[in-house]
Biopython code that builds the backbone (N, CA, C, O; Angstrom):
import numpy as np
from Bio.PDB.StructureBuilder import StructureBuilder

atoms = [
    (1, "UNK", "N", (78.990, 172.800, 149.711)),
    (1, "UNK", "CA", (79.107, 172.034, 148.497)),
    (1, "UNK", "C", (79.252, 172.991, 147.327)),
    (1, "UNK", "O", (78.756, 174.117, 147.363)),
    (2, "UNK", "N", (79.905, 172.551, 146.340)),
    (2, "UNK", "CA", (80.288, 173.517, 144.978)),
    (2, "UNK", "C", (80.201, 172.346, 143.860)),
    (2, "UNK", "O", (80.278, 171.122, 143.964)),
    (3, "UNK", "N", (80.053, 173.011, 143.002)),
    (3, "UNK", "CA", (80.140, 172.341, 141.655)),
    (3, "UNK", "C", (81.315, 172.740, 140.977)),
    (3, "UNK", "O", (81.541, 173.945, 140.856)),
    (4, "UNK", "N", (82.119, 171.875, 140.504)),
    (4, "UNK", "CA", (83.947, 172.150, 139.853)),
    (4, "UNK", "C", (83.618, 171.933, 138.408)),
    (4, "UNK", "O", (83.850, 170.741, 138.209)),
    (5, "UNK", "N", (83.218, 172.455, 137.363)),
    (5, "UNK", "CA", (83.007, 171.707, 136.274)),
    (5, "UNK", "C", (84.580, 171.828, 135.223)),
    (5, "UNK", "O", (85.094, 172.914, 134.954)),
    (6, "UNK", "N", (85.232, 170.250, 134.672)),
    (6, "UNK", "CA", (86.403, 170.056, 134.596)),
    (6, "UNK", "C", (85.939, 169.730, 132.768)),
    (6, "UNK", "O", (84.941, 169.131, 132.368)),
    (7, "UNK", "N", (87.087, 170.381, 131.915)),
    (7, "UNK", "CA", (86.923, 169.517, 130.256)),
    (7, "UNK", "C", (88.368, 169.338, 130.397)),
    (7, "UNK", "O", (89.360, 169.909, 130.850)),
    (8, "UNK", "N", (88.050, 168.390, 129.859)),
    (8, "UNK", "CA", (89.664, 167.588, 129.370)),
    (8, "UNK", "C", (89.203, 166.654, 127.863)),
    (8, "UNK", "O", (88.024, 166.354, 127.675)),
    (9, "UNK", "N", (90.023, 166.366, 127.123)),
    (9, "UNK", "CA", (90.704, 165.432, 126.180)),
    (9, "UNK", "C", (90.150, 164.286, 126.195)),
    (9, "UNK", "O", (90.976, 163.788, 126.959)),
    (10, "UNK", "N", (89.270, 163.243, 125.941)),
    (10, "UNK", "CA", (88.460, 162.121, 126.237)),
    (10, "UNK", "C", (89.191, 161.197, 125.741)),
    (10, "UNK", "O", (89.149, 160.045, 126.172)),
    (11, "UNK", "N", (90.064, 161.622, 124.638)),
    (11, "UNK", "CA", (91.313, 160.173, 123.484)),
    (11, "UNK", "C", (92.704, 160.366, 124.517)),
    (11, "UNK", "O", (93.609, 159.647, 124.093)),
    (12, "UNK", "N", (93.126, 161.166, 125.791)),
    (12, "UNK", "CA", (94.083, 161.580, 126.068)),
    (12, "UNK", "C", (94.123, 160.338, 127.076)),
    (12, "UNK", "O", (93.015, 160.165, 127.583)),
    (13, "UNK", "N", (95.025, 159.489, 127.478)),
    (13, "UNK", "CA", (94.523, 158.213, 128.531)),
    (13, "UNK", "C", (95.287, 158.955, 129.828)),
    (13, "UNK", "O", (94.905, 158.417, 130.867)),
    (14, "UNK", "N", (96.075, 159.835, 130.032)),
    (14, "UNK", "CA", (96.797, 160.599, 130.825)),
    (14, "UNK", "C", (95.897, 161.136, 131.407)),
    (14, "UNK", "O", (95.761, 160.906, 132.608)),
    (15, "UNK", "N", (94.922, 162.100, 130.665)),
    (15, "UNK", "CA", (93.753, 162.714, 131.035)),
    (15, "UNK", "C", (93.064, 162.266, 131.989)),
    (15, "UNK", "O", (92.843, 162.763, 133.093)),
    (16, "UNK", "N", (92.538, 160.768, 131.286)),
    (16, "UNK", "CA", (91.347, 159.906, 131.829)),
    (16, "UNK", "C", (91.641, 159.425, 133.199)),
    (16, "UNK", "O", (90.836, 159.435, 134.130)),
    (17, "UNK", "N", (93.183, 158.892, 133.252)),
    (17, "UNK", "CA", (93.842, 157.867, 134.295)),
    (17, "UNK", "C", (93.886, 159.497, 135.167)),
    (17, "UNK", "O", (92.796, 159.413, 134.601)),
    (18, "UNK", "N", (93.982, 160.418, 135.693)),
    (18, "UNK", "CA", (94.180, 161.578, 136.765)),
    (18, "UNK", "C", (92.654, 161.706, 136.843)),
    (18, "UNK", "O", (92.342, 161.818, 138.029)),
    (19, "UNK", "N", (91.741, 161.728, 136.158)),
    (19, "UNK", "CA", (90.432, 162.002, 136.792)),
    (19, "UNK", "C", (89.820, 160.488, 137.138)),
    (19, "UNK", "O", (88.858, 160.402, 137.902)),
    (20, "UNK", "N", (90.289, 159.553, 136.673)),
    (20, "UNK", "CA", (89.775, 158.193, 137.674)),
    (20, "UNK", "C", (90.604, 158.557, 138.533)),
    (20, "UNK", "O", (90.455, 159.696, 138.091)),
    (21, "UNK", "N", (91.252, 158.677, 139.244)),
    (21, "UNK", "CA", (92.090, 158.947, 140.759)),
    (21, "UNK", "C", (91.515, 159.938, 141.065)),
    (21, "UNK", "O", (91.013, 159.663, 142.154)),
    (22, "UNK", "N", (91.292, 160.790, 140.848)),
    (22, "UNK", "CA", (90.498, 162.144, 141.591)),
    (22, "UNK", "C", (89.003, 161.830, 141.375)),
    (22, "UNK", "O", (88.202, 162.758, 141.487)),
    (23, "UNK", "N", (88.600, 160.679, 141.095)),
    (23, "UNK", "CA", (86.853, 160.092, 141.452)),
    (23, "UNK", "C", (87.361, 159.098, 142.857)),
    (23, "UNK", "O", (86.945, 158.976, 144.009)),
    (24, "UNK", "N", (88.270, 158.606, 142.206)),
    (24, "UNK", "CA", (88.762, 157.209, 143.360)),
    (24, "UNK", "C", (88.879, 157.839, 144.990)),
    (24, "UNK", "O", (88.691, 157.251, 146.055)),
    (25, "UNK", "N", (89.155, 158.861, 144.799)),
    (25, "UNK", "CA", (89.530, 159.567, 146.299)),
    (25, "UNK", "C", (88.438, 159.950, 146.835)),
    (25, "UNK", "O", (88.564, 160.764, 147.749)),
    (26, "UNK", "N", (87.250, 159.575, 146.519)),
    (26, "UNK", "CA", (85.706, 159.647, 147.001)),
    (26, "UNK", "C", (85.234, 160.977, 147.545)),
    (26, "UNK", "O", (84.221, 161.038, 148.241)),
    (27, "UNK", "N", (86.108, 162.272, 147.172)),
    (27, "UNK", "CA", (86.485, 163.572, 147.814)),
    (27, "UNK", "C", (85.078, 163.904, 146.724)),
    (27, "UNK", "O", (84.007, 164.339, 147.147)),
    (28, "UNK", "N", (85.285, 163.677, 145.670)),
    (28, "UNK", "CA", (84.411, 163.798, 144.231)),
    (28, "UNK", "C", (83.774, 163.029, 143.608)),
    (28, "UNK", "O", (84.228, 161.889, 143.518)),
    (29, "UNK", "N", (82.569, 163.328, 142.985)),
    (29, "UNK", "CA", (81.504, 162.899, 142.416)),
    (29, "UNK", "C", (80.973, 163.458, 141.127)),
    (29, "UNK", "O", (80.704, 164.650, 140.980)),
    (30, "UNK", "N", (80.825, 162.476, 140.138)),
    (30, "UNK", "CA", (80.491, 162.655, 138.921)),
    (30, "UNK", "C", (79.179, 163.031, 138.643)),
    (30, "UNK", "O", (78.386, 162.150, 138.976)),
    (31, "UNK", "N", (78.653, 164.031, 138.147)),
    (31, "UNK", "CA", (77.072, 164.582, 138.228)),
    (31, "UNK", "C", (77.061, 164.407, 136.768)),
    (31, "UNK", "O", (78.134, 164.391, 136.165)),
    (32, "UNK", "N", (76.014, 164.281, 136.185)),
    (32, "UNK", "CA", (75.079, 165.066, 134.959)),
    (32, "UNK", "C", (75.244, 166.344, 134.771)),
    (32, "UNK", "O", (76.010, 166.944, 135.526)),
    (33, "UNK", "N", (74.686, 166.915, 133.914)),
    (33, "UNK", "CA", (74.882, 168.201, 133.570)),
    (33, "UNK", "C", (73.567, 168.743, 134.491)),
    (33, "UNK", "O", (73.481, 169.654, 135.314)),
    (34, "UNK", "N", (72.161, 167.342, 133.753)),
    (34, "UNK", "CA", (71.003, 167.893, 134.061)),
    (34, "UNK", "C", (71.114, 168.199, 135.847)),
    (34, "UNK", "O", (70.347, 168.975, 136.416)),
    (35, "UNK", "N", (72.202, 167.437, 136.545)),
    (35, "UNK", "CA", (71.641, 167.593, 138.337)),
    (35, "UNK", "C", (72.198, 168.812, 138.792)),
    (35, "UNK", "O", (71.903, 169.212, 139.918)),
    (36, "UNK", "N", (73.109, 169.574, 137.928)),
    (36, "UNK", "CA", (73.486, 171.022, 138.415)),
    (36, "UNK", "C", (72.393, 171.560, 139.226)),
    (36, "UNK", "O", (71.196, 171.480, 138.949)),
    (37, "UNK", "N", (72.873, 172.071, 140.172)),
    (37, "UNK", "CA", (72.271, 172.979, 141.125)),
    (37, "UNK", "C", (71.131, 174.038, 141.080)),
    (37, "UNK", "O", (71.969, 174.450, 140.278)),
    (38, "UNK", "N", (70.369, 174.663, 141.107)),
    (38, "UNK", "CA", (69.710, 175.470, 140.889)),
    (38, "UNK", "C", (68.942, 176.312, 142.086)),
    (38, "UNK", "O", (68.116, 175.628, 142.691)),
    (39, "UNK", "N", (69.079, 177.755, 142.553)),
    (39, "UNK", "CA", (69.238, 178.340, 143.816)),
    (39, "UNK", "C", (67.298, 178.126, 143.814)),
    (39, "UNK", "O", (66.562, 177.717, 142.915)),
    (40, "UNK", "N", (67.100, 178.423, 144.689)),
    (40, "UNK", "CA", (65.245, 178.756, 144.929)),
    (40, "UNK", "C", (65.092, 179.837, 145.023)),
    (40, "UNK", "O", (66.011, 180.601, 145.318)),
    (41, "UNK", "N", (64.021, 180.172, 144.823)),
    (41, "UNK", "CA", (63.887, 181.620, 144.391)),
    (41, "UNK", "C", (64.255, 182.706, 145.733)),
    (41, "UNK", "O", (64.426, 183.924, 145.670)),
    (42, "UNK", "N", (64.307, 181.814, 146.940)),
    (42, "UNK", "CA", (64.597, 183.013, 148.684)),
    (42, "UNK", "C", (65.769, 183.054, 147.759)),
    (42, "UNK", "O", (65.599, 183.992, 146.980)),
    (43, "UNK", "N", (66.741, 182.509, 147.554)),
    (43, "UNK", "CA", (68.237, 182.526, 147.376)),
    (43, "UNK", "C", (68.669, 183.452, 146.480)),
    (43, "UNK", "O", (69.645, 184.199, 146.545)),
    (44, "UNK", "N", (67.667, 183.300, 145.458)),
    (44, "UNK", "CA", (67.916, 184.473, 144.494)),
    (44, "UNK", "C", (67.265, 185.921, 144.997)),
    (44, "UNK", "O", (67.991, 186.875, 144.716)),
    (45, "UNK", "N", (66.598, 186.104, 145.371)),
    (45, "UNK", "CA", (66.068, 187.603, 146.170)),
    (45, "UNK", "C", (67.365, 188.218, 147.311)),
    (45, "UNK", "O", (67.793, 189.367, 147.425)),
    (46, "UNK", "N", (67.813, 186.768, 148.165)),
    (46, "UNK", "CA", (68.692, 186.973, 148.929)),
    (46, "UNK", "C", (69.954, 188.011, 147.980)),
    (46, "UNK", "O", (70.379, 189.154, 148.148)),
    (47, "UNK", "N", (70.217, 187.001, 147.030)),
    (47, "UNK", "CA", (71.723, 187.574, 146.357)),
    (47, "UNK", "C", (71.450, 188.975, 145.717)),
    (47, "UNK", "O", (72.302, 189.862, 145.727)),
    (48, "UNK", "N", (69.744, 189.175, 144.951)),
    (48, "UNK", "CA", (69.443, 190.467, 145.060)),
    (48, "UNK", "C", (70.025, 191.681, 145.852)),
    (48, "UNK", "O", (70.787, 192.600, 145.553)),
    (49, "UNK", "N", (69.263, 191.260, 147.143)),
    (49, "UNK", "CA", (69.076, 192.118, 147.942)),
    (49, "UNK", "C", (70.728, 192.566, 148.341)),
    (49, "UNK", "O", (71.033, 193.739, 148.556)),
    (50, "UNK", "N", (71.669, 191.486, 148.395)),
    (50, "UNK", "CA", (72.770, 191.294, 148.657)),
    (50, "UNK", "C", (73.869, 192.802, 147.764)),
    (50, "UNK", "O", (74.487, 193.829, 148.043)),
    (51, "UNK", "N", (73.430, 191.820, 146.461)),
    (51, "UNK", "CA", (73.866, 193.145, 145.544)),
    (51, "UNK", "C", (73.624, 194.257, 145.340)),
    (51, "UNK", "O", (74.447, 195.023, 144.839)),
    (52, "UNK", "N", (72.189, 194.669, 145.754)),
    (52, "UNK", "CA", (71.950, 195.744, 145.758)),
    (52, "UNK", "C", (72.537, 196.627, 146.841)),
    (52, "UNK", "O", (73.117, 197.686, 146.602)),
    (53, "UNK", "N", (72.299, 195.998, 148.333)),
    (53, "UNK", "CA", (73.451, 197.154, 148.855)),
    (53, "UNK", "C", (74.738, 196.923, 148.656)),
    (53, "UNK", "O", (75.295, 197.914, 149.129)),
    (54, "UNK", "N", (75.600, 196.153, 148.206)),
    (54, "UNK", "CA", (76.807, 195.991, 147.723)),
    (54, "UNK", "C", (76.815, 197.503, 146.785)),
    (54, "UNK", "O", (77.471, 198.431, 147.259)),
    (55, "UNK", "N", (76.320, 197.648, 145.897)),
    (55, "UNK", "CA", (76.263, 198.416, 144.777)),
    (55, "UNK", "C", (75.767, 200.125, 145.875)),
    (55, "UNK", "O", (76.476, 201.129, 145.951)),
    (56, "UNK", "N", (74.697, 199.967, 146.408)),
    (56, "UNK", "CA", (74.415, 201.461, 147.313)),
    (56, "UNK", "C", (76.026, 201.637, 147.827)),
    (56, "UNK", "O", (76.953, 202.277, 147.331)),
    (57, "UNK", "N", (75.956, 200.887, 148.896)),
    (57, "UNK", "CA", (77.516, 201.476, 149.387)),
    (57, "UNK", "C", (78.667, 202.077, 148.656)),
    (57, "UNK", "O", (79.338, 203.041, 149.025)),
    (58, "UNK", "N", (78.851, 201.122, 147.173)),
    (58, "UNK", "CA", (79.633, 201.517, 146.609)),
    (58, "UNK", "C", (79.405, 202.776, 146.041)),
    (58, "UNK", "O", (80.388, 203.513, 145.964)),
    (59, "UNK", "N", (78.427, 203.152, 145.665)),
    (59, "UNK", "CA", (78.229, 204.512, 145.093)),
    (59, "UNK", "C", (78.106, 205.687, 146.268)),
    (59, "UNK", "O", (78.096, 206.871, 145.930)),
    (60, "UNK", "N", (78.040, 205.410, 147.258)),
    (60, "UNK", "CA", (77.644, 206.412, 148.669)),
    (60, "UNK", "C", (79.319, 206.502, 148.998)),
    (60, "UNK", "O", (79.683, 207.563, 149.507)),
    (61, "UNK", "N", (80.409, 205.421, 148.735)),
    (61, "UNK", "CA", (82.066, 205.743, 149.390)),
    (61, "UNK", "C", (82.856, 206.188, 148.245)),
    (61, "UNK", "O", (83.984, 206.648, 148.425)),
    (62, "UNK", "N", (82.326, 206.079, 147.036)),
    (62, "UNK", "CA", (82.949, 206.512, 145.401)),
    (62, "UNK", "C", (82.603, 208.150, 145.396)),
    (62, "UNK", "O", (83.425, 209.028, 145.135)),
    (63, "UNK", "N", (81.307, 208.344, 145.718)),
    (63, "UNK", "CA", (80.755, 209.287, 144.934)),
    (63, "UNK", "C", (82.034, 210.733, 145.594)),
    (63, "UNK", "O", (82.212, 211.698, 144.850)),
    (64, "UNK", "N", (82.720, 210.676, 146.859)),
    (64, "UNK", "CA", (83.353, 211.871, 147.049)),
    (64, "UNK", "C", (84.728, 211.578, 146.273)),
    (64, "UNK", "O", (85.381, 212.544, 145.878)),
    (65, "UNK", "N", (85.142, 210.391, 146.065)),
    (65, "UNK", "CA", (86.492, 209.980, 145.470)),
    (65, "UNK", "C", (86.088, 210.595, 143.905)),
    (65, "UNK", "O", (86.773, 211.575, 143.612)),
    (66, "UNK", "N", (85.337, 210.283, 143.118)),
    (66, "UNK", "CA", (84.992, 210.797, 141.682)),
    (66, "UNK", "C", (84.636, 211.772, 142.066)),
    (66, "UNK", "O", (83.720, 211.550, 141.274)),
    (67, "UNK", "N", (84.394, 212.735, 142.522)),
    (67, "UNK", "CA", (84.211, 214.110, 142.539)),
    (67, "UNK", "C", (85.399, 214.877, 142.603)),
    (67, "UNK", "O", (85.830, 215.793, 141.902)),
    (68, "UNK", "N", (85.829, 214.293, 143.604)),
    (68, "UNK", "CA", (87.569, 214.969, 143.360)),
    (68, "UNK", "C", (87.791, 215.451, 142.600)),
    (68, "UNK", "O", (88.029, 216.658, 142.594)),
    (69, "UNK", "N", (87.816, 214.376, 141.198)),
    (69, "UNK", "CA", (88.597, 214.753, 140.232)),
    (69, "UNK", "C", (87.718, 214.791, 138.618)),
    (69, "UNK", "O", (88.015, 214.534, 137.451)),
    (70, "UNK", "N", (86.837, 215.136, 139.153)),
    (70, "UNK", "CA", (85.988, 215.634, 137.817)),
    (70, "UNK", "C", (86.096, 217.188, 138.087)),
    (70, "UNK", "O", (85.579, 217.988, 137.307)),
]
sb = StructureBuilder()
sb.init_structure("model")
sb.init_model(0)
sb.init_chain("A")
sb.init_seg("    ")
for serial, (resi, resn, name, xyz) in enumerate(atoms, 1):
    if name == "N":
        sb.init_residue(resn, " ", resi, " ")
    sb.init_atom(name, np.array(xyz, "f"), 0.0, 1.0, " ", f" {name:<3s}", serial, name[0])
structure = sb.get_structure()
């Protein structure tokens, strides 16, 4: 599941009439702002942890490429 968040033109009836058809196709659902998603805190440690070796590696396969040429 993802959240698509869409702005459009509210006086535009072109606007309005393409996003009633793209509700109508039951593919999509109209949320609140307030029901946005919000990760739990494993999820956020996860993406931590995630990034952090994202970021080690990158500096451990860079560090002989920037040396090169300093």
């Amino acid at each position: 599941m993802c959240t698509v968040t869409l702005e459009y033109n509210q006086n535009n009836a072109l606007a309005r009439r393409k996003l009633a058809a793209l509700l109508a196709t039951g593919l999509f659902v109209k949320k609140n702002i307030q029901e946005a998603y919000k990760p739990t805190p494993e999820e956020v440690e996860a993406h931590r942890q995630c990034r952090d070796a994202f970021l080690e590696h990158s500096r451990k396969t860079m560090a002989p490429i920037i040396a090169r040429y300093l």
